[in-house]
C-alpha positions as CSV (number, residue, x, y, z in Angstrom):
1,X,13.1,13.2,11.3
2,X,11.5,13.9,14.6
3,X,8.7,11.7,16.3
4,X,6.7,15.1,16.6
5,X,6.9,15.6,12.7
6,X,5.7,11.1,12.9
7,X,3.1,11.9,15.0
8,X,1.3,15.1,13.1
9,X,1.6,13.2,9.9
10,X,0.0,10.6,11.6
11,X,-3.0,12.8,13.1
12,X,-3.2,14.4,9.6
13,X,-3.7,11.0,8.2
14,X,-6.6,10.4,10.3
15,X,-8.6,13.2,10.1
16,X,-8.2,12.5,6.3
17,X,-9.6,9.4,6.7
18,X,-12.0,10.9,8.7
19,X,-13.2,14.6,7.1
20,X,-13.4,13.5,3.0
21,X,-17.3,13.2,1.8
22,X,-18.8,13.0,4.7
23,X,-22.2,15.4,5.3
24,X,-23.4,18.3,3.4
25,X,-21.1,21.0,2.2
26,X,-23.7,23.3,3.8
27,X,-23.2,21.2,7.3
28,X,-19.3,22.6,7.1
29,X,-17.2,25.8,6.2
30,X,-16.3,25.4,2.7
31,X,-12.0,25.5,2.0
32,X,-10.6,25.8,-1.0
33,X,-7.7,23.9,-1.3
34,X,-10.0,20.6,0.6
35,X,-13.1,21.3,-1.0
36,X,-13.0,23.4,-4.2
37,X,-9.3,22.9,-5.9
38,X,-10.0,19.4,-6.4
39,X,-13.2,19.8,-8.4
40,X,-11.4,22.6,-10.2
41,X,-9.0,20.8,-11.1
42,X,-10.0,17.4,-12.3
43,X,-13.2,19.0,-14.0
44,X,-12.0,22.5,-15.5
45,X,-8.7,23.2,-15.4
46,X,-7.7,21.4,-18.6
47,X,-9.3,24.5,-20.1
48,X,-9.2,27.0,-17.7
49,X,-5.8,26.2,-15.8
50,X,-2.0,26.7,-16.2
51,X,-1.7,25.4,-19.4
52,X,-1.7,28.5,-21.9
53,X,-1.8,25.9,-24.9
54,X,-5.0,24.3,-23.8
55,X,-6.4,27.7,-22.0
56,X,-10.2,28.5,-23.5
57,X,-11.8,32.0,-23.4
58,X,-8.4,33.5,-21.5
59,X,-10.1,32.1,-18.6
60,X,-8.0,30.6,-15.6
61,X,-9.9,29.4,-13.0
62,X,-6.7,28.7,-11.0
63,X,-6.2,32.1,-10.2
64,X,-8.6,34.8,-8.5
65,X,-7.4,37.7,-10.7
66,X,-8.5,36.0,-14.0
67,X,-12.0,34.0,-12.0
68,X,-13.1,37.9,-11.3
69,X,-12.1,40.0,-14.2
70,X,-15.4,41.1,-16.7
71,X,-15.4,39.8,-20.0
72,X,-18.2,40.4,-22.3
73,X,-20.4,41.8,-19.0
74,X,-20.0,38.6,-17.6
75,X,-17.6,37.5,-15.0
76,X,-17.4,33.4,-14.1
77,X,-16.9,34.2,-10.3
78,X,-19.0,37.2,-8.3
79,X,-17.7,37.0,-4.6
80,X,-20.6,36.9,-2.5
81,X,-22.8,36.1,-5.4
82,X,-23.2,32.9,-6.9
83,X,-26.5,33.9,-9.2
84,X,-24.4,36.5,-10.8
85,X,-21.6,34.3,-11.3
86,X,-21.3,32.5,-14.8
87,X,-19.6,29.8,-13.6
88,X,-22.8,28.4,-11.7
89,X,-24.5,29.1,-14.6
90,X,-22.9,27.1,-16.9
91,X,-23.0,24.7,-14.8
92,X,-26.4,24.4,-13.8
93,X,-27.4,25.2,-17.1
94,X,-30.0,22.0,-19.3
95,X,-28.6,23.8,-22.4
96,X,-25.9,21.2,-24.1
97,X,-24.0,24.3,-26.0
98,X,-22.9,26.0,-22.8
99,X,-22.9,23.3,-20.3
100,X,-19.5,23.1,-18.1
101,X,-18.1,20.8,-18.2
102,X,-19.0,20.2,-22.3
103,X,-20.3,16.9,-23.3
104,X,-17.2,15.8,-25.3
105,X,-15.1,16.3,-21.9
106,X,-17.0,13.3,-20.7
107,X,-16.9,14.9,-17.3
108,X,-19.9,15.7,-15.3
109,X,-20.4,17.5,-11.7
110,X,-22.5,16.0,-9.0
111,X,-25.3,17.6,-7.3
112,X,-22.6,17.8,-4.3
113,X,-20.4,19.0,-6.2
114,X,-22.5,21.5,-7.2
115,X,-23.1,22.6,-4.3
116,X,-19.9,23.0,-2.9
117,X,-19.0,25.3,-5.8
118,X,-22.1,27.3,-5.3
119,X,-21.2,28.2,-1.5
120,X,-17.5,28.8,-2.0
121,X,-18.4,32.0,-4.1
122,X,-21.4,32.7,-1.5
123,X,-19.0,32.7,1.2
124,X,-16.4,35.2,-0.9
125,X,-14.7,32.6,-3.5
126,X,-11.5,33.1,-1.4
127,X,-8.8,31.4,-2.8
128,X,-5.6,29.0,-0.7
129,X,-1.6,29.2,-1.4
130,X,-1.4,25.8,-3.3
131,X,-1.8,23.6,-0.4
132,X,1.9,22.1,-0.8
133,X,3.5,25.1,0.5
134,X,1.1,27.0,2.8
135,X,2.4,27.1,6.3
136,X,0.5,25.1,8.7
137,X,-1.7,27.6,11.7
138,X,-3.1,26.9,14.7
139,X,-6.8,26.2,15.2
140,X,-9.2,26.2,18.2
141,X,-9.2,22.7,19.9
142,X,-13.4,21.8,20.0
143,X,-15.0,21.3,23.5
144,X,-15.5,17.7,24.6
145,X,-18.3,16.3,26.1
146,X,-18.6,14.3,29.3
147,X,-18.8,11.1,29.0
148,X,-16.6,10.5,25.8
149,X,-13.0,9.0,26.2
150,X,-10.3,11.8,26.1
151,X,-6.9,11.6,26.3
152,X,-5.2,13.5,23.8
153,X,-6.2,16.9,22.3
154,X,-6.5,15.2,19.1
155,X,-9.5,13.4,20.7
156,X,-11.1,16.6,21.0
157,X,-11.0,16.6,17.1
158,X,-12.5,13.3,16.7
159,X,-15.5,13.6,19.0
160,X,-16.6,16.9,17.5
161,X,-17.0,15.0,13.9
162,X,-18.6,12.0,15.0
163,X,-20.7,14.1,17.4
164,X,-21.8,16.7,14.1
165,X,-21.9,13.1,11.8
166,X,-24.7,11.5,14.9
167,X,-22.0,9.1,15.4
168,X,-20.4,7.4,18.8
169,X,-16.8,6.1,19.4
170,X,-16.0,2.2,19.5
171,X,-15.5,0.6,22.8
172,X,-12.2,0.7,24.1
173,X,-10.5,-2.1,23.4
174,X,-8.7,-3.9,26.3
175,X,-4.9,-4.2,27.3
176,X,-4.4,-7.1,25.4
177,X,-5.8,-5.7,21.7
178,X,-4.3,-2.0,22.6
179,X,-0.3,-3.7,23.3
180,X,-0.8,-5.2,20.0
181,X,-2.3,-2.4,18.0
182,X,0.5,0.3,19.2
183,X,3.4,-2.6,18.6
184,X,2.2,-3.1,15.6
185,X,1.9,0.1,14.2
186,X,5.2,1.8,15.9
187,X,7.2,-1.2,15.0
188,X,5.6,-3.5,12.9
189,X,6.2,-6.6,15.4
190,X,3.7,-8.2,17.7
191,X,4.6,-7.7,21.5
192,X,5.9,-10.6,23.4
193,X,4.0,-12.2,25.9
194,X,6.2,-11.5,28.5
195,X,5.4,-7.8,27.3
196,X,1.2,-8.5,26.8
197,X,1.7,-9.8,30.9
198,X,3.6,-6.7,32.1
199,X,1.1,-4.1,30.2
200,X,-2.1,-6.1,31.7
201,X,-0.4,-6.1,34.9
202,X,0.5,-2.7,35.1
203,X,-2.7,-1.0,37.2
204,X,-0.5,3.0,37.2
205,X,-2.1,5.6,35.3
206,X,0.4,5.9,32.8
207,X,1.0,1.9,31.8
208,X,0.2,2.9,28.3
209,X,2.4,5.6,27.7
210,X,5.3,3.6,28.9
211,X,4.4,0.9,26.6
212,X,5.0,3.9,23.8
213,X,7.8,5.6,25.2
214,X,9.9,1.6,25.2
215,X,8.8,1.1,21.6
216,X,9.8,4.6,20.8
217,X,13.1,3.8,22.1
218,X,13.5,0.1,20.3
219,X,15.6,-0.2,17.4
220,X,12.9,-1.4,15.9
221,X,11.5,1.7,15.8
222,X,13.6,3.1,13.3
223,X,13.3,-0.3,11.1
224,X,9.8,0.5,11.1
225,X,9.4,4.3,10.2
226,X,12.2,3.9,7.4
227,X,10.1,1.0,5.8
228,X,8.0,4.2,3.9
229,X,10.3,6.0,3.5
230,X,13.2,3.9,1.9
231,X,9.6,3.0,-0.4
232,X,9.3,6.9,-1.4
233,X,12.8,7.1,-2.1
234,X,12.6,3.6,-4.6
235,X,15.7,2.4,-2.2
236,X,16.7,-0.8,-4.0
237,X,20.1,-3.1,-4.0
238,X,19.7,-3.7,-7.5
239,X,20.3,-1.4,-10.9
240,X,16.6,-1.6,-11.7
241,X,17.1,-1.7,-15.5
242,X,17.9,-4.7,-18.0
243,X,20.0,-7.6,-16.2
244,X,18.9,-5.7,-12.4
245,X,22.5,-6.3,-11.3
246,X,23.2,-6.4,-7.5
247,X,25.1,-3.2,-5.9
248,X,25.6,-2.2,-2.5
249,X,23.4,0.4,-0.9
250,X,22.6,-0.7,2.0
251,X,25.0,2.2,4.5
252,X,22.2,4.6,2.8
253,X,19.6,2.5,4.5
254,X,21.4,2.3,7.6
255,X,21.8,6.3,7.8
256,X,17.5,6.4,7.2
257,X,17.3,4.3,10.3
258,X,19.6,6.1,12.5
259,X,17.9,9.3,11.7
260,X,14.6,8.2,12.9
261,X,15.9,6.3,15.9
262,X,17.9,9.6,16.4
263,X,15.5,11.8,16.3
264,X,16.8,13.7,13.9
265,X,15.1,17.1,12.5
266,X,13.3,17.0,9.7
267,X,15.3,20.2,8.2
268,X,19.2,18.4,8.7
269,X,17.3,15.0,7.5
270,X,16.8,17.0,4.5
271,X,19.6,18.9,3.7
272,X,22.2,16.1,4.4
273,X,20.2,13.8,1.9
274,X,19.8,16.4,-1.0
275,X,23.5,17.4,0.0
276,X,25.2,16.5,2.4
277,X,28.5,15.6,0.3
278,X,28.4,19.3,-0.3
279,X,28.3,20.3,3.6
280,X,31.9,22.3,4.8
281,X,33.7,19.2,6.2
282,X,31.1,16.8,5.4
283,X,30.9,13.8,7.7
284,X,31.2,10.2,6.8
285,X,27.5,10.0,7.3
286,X,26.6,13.3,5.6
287,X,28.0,11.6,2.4
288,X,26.1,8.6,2.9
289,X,23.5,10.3,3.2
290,X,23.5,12.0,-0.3
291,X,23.5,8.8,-2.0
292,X,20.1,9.7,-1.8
293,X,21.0,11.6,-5.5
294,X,22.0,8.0,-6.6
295,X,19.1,5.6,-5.5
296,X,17.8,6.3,-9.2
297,X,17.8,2.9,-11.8
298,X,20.7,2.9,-13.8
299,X,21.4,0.5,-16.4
300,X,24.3,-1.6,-17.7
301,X,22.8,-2.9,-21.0
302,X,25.1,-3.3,-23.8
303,X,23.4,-1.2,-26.5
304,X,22.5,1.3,-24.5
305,X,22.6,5.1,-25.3
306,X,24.5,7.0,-22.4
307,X,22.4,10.2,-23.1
308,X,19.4,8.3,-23.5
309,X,19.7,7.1,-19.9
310,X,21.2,10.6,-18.6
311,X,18.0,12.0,-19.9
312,X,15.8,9.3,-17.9
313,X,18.1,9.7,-14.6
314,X,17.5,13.7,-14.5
315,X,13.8,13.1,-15.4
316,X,13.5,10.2,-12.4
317,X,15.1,12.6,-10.2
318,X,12.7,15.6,-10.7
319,X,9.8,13.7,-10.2
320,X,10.9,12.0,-6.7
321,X,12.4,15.5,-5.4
322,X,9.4,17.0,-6.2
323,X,6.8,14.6,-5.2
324,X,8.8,13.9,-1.6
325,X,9.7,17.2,-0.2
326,X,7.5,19.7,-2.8
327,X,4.5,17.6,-2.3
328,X,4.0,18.2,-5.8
329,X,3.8,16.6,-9.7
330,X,6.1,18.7,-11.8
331,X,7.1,15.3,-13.5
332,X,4.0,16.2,-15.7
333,X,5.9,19.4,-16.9
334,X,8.4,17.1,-18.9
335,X,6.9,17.3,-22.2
336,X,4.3,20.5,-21.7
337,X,3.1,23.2,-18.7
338,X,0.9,21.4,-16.4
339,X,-2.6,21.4,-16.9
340,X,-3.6,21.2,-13.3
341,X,-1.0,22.6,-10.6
342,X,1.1,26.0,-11.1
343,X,4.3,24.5,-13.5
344,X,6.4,24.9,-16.6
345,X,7.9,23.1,-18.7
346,X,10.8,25.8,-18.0
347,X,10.2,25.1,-14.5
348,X,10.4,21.5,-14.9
349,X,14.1,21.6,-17.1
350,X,15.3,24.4,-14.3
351,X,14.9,22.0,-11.6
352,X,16.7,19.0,-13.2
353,X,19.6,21.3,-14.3
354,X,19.8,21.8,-10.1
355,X,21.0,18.1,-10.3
356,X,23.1,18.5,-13.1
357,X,26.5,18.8,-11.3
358,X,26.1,14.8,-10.1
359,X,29.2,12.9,-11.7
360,X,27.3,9.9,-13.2
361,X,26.9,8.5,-16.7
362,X,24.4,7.0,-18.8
363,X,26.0,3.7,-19.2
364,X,27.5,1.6,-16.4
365,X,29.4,-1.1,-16.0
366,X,30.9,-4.3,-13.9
367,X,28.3,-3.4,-11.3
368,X,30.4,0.0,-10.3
369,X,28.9,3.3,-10.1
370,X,31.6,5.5,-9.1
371,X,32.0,7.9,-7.1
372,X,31.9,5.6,-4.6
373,X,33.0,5.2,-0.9
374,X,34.0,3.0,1.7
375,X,31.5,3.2,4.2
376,X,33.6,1.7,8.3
377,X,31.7,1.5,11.3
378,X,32.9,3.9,14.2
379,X,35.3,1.8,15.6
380,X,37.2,1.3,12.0
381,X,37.2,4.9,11.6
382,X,39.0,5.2,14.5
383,X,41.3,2.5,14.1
384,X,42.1,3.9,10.3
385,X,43.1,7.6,11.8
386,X,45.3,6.1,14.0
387,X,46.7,3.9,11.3
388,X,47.4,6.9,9.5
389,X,49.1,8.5,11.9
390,X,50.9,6.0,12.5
391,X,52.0,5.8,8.5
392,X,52.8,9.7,8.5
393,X,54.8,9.3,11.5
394,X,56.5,6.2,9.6
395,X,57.0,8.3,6.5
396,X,58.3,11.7,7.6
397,X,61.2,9.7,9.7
398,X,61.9,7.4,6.4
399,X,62.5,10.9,4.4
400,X,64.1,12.6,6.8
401,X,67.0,9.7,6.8
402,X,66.8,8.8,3.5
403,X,66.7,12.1,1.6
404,X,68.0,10.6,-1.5
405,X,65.7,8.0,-1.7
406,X,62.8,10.1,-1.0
407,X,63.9,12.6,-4.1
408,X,64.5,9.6,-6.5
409,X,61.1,7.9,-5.3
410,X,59.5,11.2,-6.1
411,X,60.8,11.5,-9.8
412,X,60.1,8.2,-10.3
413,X,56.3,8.9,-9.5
414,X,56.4,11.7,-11.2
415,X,57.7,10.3,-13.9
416,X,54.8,7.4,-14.0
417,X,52.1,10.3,-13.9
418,X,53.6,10.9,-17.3
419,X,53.4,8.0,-18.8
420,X,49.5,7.5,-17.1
421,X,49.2,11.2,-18.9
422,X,50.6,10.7,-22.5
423,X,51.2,7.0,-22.6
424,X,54.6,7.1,-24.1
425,X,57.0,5.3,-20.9
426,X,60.1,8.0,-19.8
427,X,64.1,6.9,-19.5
428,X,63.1,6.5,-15.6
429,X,60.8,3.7,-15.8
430,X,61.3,0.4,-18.6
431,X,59.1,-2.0,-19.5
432,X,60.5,-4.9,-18.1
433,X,60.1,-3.0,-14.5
434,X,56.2,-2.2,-14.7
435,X,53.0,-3.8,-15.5
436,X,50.4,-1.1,-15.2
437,X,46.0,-1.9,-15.9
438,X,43.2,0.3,-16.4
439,X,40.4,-0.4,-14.1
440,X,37.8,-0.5,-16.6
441,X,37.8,-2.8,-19.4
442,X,40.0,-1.2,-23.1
443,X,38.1,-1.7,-26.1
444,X,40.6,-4.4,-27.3
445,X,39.2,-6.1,-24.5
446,X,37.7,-9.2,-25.9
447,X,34.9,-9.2,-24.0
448,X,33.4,-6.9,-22.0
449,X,34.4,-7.4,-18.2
450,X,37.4,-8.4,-18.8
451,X,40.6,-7.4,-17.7
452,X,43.5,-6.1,-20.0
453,X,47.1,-5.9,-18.8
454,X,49.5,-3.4,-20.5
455,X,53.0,-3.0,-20.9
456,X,53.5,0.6,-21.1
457,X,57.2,0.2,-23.4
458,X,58.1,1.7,-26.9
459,X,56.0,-1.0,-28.4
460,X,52.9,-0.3,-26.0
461,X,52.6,-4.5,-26.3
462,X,50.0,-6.1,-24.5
463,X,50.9,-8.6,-22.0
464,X,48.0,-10.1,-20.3
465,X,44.0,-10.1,-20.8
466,X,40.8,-12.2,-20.3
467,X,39.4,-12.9,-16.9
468,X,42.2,-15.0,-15.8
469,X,44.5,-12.1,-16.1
470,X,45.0,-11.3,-12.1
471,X,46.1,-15.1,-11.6
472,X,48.8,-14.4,-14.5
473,X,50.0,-11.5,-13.1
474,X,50.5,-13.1,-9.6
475,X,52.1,-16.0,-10.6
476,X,54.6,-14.3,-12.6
477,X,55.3,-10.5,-11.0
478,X,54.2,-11.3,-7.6
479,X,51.1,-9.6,-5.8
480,X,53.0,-6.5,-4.8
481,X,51.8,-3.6,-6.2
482,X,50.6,0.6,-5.3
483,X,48.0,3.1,-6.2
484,X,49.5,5.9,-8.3
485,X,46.5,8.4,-6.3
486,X,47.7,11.5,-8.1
487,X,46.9,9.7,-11.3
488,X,42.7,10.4,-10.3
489,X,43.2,14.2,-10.7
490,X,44.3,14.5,-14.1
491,X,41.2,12.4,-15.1
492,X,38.8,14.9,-13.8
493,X,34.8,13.2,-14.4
494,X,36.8,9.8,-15.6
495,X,35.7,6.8,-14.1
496,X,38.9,4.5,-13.9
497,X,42.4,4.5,-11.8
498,X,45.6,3.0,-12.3
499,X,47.0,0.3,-10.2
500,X,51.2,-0.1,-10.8
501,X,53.1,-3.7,-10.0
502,X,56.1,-4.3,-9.4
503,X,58.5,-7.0,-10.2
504,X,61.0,-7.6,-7.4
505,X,63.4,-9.1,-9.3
506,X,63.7,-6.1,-11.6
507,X,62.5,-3.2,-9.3
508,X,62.6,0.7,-10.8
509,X,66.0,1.4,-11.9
510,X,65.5,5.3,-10.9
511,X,64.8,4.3,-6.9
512,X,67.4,1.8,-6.3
């Protein structure tokens, strides 16, 4: 995420702080998405908003078309005219049958309120994109006035309000409180002395912004900045639900630091974290990234219902999507259209079925929640591609001078796929030579957890379980055993593997 994309968040956050309720509407222009769509809509659009169920008199206020159009002789907004409008009228109105908002609503409008309302439509009741997605524009930086601290354009900004609010800026606080104040807020840390000293020291015009630019560039930094947005996000290394079982999450973290210490733009920040396991040759990172899909609360509860919790995942994951990047509540569209902002219940069960192509389940268990990957540091990366180069090299000389072996090894895997596949054990492979497990627990498993050892012969006989099982199996076949990889493809959305052992003493007839 880029600092620039920090730092107008940041100034839009202050003038927030600064513009709400302050003055007379009359003292300001009047905007519809800061000023009038908030009364609209917590006062009158439960009635006369998007939801058609609720709608009275076929009147939505929401939208222009419908606030203009005559019914009866009577239309609710007259551009230009408030008298002739109905809507001031009913709400200026003593008469309790056609008051707006009506007694049983329990809502009331203020005098301010009132007011505001009354000069939108004087000034032309013109109507704002829903504020979410209207592009940002450019407007006129205010004069300053001598004598008033400048020193960034968006001080310009700040003098004009407290200059039209009879208002006058703080004293500037000295070197010591201003070190503090910009450590603290760019990365949450108070500055060292050694730091405080330097700063007070430091008579150059531009002390200060060298302060900023060393912060900027801390490590800390990053820390700092991800802190919301890891919040936003409900990062967590816990499940969340029932017994709130540890799991691993934190490469996911790392990646959110990185990106703001990185400066990363907003638009890749984005697309790697809603899909970057889906980018052409997707990066180790990319793929971290989209764990972002998987920060969700599952749940590992015995009695649970997998499509209970399916249903919950795909409903937790519409709401955050669409509160962090849309800016918007669509969660409310679960169960009905929304009664205040432009969505459908349609549009609310289109937008989880975006989602629906994650490989997850509703039930989990032993604290896995494949997929999953190994997440190495840069310098493992490199030393496992050279490792498998190393391995290939290994292998292709191995075949190439033993071609027999190589064919017999290869129908002796193939002939295991079989036997993972149907479960009945081929001519090539006995009982007494393999011990093969499933990764997740069987369901004559005694108790869940556990692992269950099984002899894949004619009698399909089991020969070890319970949680001790690995220690049997290494006392009495050894600890040498191989992945059967191919087995993963023929389990397509499964969520176990299969692991083969050998016993040296009585190694595969078919490769010997």
């Amino acid at each position: 995420m880029s600092r620039l994309f920090s730092e107008r968040a940041a100034i839009v956050l202050l003038l927030a702080a600064l513009c709400p309720g302050a003055g007379s509407a009359a003292s300001r222009e009047i905007r519809y998405n800061r000023d009038v769509r908030p009364i609209l809509s917590d006062k009158c659009f439960f009635c006369h908003g998007p939801d058609k169920k609720h709608r009275e008199g076929k009147l939505r206020l929401d939208e222009r078309a419908s606030a203009l159009q005559e019914r009866d002789g009577v239309r609710a907004v007259v551009p230009g005219d408030p008298r002739a409008s109905e809507l001031i009228a009913r709400i200026l109105t003593t008469d309790e049958d056609d008051v707006m908002p009506p007694l049983e609503s329990h809502k009331t409008l203020t005098d301010a309120e009132k007011e505001t309302l009354s000069l939108w439509i004087k000034s032309g009741a013109d109507y704002e994109e829903f504020w979410a997605y209207a592009e940002p524009k450019s407007v006129a930086i205010p004069k300053a006035k001598r004598g008033w601290p400048i020193r960034h354009e968006v001080d310009n900004f700040v003098q004009a309000r407290l200059r039209a609010e009879g208002l006058k800026p703080s004293l500037v606080v000295n070197k010591i409180g201003l070190i503090r104040r910009v450590s603290f807020d760019l990365i949450g840390l108070p500055p060292t002395a050694a730091e405080v000293d330097a700063f007070v020291e430091d008579s150059s015009r531009d002390a200060y912004e060298t302060v900023v630019d060393r912060l900027l560039a801390s490590e800390a930094y990053g820390e700092r900045m991800a802190i919301k947005w890891l919040d936003l996000v409900r990062y967590a290394d816990t499940v969340g639900y029932h017994g709130d079982q540890s799991i691993s999450q934190s490469p996911y973290r790392d990646y959110i630091i990185n990106a703001f210490n990185s400066n990363m733009p907003y638009d890749q920040f984005t697309r790697e974290q809603l899909a970057g396991d889906l980018l052409p040759n997707a990066t180790q990172q990319q793929k971290v990234a989209s764990a972002y899909n998987r920060m969700n609360m599952t749940t590992e509860e015995g009695g649970a219902q997998p499509k209970e919790y399916l249903a919950k995942y795909a409903s937790d994951r519409v709401r955050n999507v669409s509160a962090i990047w849309m800016g918007a509540t669509v969660g409310c569209a679960e169960c009905h259209d929304h009664k205040y902002d432009p969505y459908t219940t349609k549009d609310f069960y289109s937008m989880a079925a975006f989602f629906s192509d994650l490989k997850e389940v509703g039930k989990y268990g032993a604290r896995k929640r494949p997929p999953q990957i190994s997440v190495f540091s840069a310098d493992d990366l490199e030393t496992a591609e050279r490792a498998k180069e190393s391995i290939t090299l290994l292998e292709a000389r191995l075949d190439a001078s033993h071609p027999e072996t190589k064919k017999a090894y290869d129908v002796w895997l193939g002939a295991l796929r079989k036997t993972v596949v149907a479960g009945s054990a081929p001519k090539a492979v006995e009982a007494k030579d393999v011990v093969w497990i499933e990764d997740e627990p069987l369901r004559k498993a005694k108790k869940e957890g556990e692992w269950v050892f099984v002899s894949r012969g004619e009698t399909d006989a089991q020969v070890f379980s319970g949680k001790t099982a690995r220690r049997q199996v290494a006392k009495e076949l050894t600890q040498h055993f191989f992945t059967v990889k191919e087995a993963g493809d023929v389990f397509s959305g499964d969520l176990f593997y299969f692991m083969v052992w050998l016993d040296p003493a009585n190694p595969p007839k078919s490769v010997m």
